[in-house]
C-alpha positions in Angstrom: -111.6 9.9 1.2 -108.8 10.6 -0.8 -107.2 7.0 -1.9 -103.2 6.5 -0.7 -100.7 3.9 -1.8 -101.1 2.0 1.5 -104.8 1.4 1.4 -105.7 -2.1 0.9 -106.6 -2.8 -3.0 -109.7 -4.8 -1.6 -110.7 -1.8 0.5 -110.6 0.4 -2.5 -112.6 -1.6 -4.9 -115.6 -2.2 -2.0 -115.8 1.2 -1.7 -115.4 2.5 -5.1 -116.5 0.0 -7.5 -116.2 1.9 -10.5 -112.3 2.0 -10.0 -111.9 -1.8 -11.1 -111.2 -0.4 -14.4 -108.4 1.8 -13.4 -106.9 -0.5 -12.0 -106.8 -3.2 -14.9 -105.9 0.0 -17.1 -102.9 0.4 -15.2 -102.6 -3.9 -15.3 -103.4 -4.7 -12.2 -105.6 -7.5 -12.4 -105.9 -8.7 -9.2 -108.6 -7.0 -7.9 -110.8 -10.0 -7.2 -108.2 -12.3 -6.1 -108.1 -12.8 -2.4 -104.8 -11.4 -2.4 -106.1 -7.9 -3.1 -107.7 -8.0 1.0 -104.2 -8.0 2.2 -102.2 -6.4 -0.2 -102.0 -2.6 0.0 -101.6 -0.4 -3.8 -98.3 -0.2 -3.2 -97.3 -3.6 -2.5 -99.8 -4.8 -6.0 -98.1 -2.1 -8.1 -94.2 -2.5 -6.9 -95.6 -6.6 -7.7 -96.3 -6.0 -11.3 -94.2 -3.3 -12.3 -96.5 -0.5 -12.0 -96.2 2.9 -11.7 -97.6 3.2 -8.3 -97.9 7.4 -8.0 -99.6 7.2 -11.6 -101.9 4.6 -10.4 -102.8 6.7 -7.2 -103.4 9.8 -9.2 -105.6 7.9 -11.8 -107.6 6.5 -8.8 -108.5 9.5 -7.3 -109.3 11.0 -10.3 -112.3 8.8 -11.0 -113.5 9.0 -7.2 -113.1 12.7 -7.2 -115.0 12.9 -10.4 -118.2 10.9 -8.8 -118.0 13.1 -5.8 -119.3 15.7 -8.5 -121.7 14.3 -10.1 -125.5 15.1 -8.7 
């Protein structure tokens, strides 16, 4: 899966667990908030002033680097 900017945060964070952290890196601390099942990345980052394209990047980043691990 690669992660887009209108995937629901919630959705992201189920699946992918470890990127919580990018997403508070990037100050998006809403990730446990019930907000986060119906907001998309988009809609959360254009919220708080976040660079949304910077935030996608960094997220697929950190899935892309557990896809290679063994």
């Amino acid at each position: 899966m690669t992660i887009t900017k209108d995937i629901k945060i919630e959705e992201v964070v189920s699946q992918y667990p470890e990127t919580m952290m990018v997403f508070m890196k990037h100050g998006l601390h809403c990730v446990g908030c019930h907000v986060s099942a119906f907001e998309s990345i988009e809609d959360g980052a254009m919220a708080h002033g976040i660079n949304v394209d910077a935030l996608v990047d960094d997220l697929n980043k950190v899935i892309s680097s557990r896809k290679t691990k063994p």
